[in-house]
C-alpha positions in Angstrom: -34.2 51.4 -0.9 -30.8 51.0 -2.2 -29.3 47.6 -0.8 -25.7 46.9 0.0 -24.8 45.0 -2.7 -26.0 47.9 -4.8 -23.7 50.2 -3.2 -20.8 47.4 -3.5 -21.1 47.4 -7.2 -21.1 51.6 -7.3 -17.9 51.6 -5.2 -16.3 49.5 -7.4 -16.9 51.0 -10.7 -16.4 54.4 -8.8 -12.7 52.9 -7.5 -12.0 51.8 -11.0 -13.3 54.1 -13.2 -13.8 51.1 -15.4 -16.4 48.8 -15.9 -14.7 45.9 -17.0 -11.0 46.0 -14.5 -14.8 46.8 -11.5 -16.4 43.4 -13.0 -13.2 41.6 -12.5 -12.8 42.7 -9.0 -16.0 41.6 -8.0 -15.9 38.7 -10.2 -18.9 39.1 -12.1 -19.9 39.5 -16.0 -19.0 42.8 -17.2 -22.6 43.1 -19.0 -24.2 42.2 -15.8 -22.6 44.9 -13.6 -23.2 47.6 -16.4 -27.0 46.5 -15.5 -27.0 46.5 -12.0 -25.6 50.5 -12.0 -28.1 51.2 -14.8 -30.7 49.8 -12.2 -29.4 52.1 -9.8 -29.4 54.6 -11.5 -32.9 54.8 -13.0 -34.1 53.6 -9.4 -32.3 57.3 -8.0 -33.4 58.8 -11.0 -30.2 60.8 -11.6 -26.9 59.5 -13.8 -24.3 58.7 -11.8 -21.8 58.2 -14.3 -20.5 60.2 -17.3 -20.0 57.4 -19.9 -18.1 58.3 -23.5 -15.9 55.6 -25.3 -12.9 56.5 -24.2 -13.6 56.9 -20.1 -16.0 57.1 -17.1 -16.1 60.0 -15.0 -18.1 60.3 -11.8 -21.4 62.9 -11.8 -21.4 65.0 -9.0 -24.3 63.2 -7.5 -22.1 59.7 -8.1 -19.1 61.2 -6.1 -21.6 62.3 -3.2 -23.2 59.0 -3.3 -19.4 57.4 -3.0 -18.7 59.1 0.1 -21.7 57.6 1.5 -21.1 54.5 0.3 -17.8 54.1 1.8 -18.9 54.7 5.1 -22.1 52.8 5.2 -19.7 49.7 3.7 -17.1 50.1 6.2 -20.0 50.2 8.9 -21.6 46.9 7.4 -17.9 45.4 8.1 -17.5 47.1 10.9 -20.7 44.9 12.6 -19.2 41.6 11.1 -15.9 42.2 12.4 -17.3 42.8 16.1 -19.9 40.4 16.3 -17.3 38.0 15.3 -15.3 39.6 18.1 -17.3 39.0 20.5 -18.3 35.2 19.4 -14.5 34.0 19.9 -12.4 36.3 22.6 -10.8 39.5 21.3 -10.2 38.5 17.8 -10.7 41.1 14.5 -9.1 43.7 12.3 -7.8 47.1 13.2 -6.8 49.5 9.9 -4.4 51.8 11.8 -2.8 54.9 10.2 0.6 55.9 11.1 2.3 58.7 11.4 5.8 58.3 10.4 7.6 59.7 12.8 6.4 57.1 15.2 7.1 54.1 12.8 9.7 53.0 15.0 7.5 53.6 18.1 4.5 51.8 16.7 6.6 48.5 15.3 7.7 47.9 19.1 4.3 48.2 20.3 2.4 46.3 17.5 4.6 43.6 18.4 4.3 43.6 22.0 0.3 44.0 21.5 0.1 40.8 19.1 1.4 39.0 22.0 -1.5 40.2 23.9 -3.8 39.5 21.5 -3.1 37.1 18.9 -6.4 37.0 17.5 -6.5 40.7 16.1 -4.7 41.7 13.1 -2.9 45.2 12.7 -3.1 46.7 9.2 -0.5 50.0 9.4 -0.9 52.1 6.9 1.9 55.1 6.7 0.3 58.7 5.2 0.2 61.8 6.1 -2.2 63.9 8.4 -4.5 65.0 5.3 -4.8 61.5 4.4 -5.6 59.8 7.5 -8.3 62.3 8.0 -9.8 61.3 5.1 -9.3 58.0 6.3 -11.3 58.0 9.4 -13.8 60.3 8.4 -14.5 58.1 5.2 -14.3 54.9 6.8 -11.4 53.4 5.2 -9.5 53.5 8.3 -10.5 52.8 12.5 -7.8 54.6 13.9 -4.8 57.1 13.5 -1.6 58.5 14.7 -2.5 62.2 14.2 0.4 64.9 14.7 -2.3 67.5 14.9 -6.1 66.9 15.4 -8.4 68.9 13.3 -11.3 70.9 13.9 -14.1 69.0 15.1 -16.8 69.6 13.1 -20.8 68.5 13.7 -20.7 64.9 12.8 -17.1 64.5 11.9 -15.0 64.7 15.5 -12.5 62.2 16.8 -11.6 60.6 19.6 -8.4 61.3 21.0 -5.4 59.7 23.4 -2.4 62.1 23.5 1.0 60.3 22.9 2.8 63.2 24.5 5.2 65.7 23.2 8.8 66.7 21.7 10.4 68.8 20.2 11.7 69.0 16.4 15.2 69.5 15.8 17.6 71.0 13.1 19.8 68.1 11.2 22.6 69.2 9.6 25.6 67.2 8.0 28.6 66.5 10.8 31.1 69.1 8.2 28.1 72.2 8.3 29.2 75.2 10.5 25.9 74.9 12.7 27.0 71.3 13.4 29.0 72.0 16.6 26.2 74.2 17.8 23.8 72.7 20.9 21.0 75.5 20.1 20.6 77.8 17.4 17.8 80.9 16.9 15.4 80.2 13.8 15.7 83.7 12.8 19.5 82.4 11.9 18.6 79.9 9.3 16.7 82.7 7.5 17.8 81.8 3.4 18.9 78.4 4.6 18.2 75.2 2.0 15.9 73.0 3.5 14.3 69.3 2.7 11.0 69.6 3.3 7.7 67.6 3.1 5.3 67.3 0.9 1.7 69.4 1.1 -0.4 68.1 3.5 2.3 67.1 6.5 1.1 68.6 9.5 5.2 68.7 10.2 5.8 71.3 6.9 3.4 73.3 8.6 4.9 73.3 11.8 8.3 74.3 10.4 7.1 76.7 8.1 5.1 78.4 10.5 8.1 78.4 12.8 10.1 79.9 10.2 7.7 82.6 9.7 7.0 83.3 13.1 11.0 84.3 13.8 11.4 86.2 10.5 12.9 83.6 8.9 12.3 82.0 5.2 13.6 78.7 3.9 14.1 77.8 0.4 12.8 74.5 -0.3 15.2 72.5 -2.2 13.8 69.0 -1.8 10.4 67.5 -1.2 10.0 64.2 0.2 7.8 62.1 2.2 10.4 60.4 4.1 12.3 61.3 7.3 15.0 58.7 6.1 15.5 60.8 2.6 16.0 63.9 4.2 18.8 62.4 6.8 20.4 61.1 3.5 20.2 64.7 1.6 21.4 65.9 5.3 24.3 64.1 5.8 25.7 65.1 2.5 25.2 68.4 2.9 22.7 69.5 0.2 20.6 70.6 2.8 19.3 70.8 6.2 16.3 69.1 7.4 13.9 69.8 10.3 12.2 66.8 12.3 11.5 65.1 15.5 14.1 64.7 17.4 13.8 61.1 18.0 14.0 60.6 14.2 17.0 62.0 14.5 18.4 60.6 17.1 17.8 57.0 15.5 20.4 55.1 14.0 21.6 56.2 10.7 23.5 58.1 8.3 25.8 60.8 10.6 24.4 63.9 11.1 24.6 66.6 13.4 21.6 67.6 15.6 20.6 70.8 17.2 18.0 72.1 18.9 16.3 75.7 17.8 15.2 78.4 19.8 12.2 78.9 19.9 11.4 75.0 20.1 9.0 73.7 17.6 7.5 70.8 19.0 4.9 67.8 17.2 2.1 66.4 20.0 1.2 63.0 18.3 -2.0 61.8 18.8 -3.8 58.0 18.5 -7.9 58.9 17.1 -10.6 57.3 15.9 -14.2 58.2 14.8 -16.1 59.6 17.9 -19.9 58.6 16.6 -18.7 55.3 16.1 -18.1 52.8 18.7 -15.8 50.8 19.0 -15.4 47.5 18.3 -13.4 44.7 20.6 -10.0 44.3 18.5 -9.8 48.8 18.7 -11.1 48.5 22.2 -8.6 46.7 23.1 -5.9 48.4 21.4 -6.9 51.8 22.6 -6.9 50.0 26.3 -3.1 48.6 25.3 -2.0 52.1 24.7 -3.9 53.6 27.7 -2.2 50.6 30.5 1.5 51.0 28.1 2.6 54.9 27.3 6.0 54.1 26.9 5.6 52.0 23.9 4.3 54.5 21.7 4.9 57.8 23.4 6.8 60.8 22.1 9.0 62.9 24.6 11.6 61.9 27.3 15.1 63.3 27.7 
C-alpha cells in the first residue's frame, strides 16, 4: 500500500522535475529521495519517471499517479486543518480563487470576514476560469469565484452560491466617436480593434461569442490578463476593451463607457468541490457570503 509520505516524495520530484532542487524542498539527501521513488516504483511495478542526464520527464503512469496524489495530499490536509478547527473555534485555512473582476469585491469582504473570524486565514489566488477548475478539481484550491460553472461531470461537480449578475460594457477612450454614445448594437463594432484576454477566460468567450452571435468580428490587437491593462490601452485609444461594467466604472484612467445591445452579461459564481465536505473555516465563509450578498455581489444600478 503506498503511504503518504511516499506520495509526498512523488509530488515533489513530479513539481520539480528535478531530483536534487525536490530533495531540497523536502529537506532531505538527494541519494535518499532517488531511493525512496525507486522503492515506489519497483513496489507499482511500472517506471514512473523518464530519467536521461540532461532531464526527468513524467511517464504516463507518473502523471496519472500525480493527479491522485494531489488530491489524496490535499485531503490528508484537509482533515488536519478541520480537526484543528474544530479543537479551537472556527480557526483554519481557506485557498480561495478569484476571479478578477471581483478583486475589488472580494478585498472588501475578506476584510470584513477577518473581523468575524480572526482565526481563519484567506489565501486569494487570482487565475482564470480554466485554472481554477483545475484547482478545485485537483485539490490545490477549496473554493472559487467562477464566472461560468462547468459541466458537472460524475465525480467532478461543484457546489455553487450565485453572486448575481451584470452586464459587460464597451470602454472606449473619452476622444473615440462611440464615446458620447449611451448604447451601441454589437453588429456596429464589426472590424473594431479590441484588447482581449487570454485563452481560457470565460469573459473572451463571452465577448467573442457575442460578437459572433450579431455578425460581428473583432480583431484582436492585444492580449492581456488584466482588466487594468486594457483600461490603459483604452484610454489611449489603441483600442477598445469589453468588460464588466463595474470594472469600468472603478476609479481609473478616463474612459468612456457604453452599454451594447444585445447585453452580454458575466453571472459570477463562489464553488467548491461538491463530494468534499467542508471544513469549519469554508463553512463559515460560505455562511458569511450567504448572511452578506452585498459584499461580494455583482449587479445593482
Amino acid at each position: 500500500m503506498i503511504g503518504s509520505r511516499q506520495l509526498e516524495y512523488f509530488r515533489a520530484v513530479a513539481r520539480e522535475l528535478h531530483f536534487t532542487r525536490a530533495a531540497e524542498a523536502l529537506q532531505i539527501a538527494q541519494p535518499a529521495l532517488s531511493q525512496q521513488i525507486r522503492k515506489l516504483e519497483r513496489q507499482l511495478g511500472i517506471a514512473l519517471f523518464e530519467r536521461n542526464n540532461h532531464r526527468v520527464e513524467l511517464t504516463p503512469a507518473g502523471a496519472a499517479l500525480l493527479e491522485h496524489a494531489e488530491r489524496i495530499l490535499a485531503d490528508i490536509a484537509a482533515v488536519d486543518e478541520e480537526m484543528r478547527g474544530w479543537a479551537g473555534g472556527t480557526r483554519g485555512r481557506i485557498r480561495l480563487g478569484g476571479a478578477r473582476g471581483l478583486t475589488a469585491r472580494l478585498a472588501r469582504l475578506l476584510a470584513a470576514f477577518a473581523a468575524e473570524f480572526p482565526g481563519v486565514v484567506v489565501e486569494l489566488l487570482e487565475m482564470n476560469t480554466e485554472e481554477m477548475v483545475a484547482g478545485l478539481h485537483g485539490g490545490r484550491l477549496d473554493a472559487a469565484t467562477l464566472v461560468r460553472l462547468p459541466p458537472q461531470e460524475e465525480g467532478r461537480r461543484l457546489a455553487s452560491l450565485p453572486l448575481g449578475e451584470e452586464p459587460l460594457v464597451l470602454v472606449t477612450a473619452e476622444s473615440a466617436p462611440l464615446a458620447g454614445r449611451y448604447r451601441v448594437p454589437v453588429q456596429a463594432l464589426d472590424g473594431i480593434d479590441l484588447v482581449c484576454y487570454p485563452q481560457g477566460s470565460v469573459i473572451r468567450e463571452i465577448v467573442l461569442s457575442a460578437f459572433a452571435d450579431a455578425g460581428a468580428a473583432a480583431r484582436i490587437r492585444f492580449e492581456t490578463r488584466e482588466y487594468s491593462t486594457a483600461r490603459a490601452m483604452a484610454s489611449v485609444g489603441l483600442a477598445a476593451a469589453v468588460m464588466p461594467r463595474s470594472v469600468a466604472e472603478e476609479p481609473g484612467l478616463p474612459v468612456g463607457v457604453v452599454r451594447l445591445d444585445p447585453e452580454p452579461t458575466w453571472a459570477p459564481s463562489l464553488a467548491w468541490p461538491a463530494g468534499r465536505r467542508p471544513g469549519p473555516a469554508l463553512a463559515a465563509f460560505i455562511a458569511f457570503m450567504e448572511r452578506h450578498p452585498e459584499l461580494a455581489s455583482v449587479g445593482g444600478p
